[in-house]
N, C-alpha and C positions, 0 to 999 in steps of 0.2 A: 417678418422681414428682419433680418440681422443687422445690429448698430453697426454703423462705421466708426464707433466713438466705443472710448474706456468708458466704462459700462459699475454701475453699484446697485444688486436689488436690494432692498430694504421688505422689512416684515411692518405692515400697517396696513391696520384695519380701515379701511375706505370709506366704509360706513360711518366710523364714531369723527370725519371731520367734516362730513356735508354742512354742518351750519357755521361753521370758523369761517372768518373774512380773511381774504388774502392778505398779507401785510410784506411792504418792500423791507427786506432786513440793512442796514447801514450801511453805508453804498463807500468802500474804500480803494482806489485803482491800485491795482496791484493784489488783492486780495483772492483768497479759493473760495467758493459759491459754488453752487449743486444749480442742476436744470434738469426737470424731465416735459417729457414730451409726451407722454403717455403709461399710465398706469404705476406700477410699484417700481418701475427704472429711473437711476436718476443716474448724469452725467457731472464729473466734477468738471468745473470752468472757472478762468481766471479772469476779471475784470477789467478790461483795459483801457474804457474809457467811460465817461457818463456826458449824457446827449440832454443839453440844455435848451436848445435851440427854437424847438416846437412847445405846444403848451402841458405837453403830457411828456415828463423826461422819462427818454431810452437810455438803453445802458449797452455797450459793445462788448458780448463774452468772447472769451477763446476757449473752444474746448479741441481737447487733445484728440488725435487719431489714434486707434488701435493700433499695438506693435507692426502689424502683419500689415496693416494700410501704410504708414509711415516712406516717404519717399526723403532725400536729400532737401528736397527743395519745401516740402511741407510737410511739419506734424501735425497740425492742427487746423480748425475754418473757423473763422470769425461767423459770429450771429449777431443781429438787434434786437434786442427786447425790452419791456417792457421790467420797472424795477419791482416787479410782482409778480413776475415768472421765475427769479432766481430764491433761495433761499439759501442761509448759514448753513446748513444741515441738511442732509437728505430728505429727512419727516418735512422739514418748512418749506424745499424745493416741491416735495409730495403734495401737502395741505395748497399752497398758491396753484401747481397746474389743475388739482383735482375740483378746488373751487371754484376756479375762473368759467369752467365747463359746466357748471350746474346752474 
């Protein structure tokens, strides 16, 4: 299935990070952060808010739509996540989704 989102593959080897523990990268609103959702793709997203409220804090990304999706009214969808799903870097967005799963 094809992303509806600006799209980054990265080259890493899946293997050499199965025992690295997730870690949240420094959490700054307004800042660029990576997410993937599955495998060697990762999405650039922007931070827009951090979710204090529950005992385990979320974080609100915005990631961008693709040119060709892009309408007037929206470029982008808000997501929730967790601050161990995003990463600084594509590799650290990589190493969080791929360890969460193992």
């Amino acid at each position: 299935m094809a992303s509806q989102f600006k799209t980054l593959k990265t080259e890493i080897d899946l293997r050499k990070i199965k025992n690295q523990t997730p870690k949240a990268p420094e959490l700054i609103v307004g800042d660029q952060y990576f997410v993937s959702f599955s495998g060697k793709t990762v999405h650039p997203c922007k931070l827009i808010k951090i979710n204090t409220e529950f005992e385990r804090v979320s974080i609100d990304v915005e990631i961008e739509l693709k040119d060709k999706l892009k309408s007037t009214e929206k470029t982008s969808l808000t997501y929730t996540l967790f601050t161990t799903e995003i990463g600084k870097t594509p590799v650290e967005a990589i190493i969080n989704q791929s360890v969460k799963g193992m």
